[in-house]
C-alpha positions as CSV (number, residue, x, y, z in Angstrom):
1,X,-185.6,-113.8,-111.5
2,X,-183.8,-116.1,-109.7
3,X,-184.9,-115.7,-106.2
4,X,-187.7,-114.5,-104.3
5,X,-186.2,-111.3,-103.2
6,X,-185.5,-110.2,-106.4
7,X,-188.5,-111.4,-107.8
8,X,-190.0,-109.2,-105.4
9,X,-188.0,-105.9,-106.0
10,X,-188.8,-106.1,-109.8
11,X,-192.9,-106.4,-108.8
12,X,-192.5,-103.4,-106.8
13,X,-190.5,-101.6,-109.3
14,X,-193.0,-102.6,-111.7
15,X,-195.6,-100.9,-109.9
16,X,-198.0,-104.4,-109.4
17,X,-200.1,-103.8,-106.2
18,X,-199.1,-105.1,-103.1
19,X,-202.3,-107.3,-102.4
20,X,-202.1,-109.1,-106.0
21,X,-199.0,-111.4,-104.8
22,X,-198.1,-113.3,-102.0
23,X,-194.2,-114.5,-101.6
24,X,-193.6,-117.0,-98.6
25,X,-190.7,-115.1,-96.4
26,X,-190.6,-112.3,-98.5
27,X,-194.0,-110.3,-98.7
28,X,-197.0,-111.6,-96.8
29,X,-199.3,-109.1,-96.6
30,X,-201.6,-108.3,-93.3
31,X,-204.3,-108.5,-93.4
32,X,-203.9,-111.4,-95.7
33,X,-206.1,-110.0,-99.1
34,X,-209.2,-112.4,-100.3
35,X,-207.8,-113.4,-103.4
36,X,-203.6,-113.4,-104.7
37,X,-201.2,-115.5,-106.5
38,X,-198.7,-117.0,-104.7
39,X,-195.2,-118.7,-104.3
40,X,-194.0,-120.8,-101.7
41,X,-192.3,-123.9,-101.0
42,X,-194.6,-127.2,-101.4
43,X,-194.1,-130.9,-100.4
44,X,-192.5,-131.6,-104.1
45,X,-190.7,-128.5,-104.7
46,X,-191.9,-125.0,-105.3
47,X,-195.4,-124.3,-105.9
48,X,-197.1,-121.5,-108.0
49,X,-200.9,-120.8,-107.8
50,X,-203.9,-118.7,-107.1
51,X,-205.5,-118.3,-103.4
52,X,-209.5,-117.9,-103.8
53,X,-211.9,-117.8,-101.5
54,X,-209.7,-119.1,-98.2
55,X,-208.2,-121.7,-100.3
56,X,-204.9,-121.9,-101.8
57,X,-205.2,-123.4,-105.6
58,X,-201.8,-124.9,-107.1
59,X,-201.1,-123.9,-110.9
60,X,-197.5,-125.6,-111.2
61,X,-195.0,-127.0,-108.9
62,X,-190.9,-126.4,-110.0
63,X,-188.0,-128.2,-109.4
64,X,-185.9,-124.5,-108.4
65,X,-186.9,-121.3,-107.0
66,X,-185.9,-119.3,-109.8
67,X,-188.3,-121.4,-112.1
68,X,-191.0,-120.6,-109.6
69,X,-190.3,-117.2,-109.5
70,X,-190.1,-116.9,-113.2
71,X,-193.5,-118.2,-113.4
72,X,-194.9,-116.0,-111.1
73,X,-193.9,-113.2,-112.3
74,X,-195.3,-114.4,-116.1
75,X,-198.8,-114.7,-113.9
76,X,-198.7,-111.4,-113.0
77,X,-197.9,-110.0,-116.5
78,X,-194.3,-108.7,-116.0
């Protein structure tokens, strides 16, 4: 994937629930789900991780959105 929107189409297409992922500016789900990976842009780049418990948790941080979104999507198993 090389961007967030298409990231996004192939999770849906993939059938991954909508509550296991968050995508800053694409999907942000309401109410916001207790626990999700995420994507979304950070102070150093792009940053992948895993929100728990009301706090976000940074995995990796990227240098290009499509390296964020390929690692994402390998969290999620598709």
């Amino acid at each position: 994937m090389t961007d967030r929107q298409s990231l996004e189409r192939a999770l849906r297409e993939a059938g991954v629930p909508a509550a296991y992922y968050w995508i800053e500016g694409v999907h942000e789900p309401a109410p916001t789900p207790p626990d999700f990976v995420y994507l979304r842009r950070g102070a150093d780049g792009w940053e992948t991780g895993v929100y728990e418990r009301g706090a976000y948790e940074p995995v990796a941080t990227h240098d290009t959105e499509a390296a964020a979104c390929a690692h994402l999507r390998g969290l999620l198993g598709v």
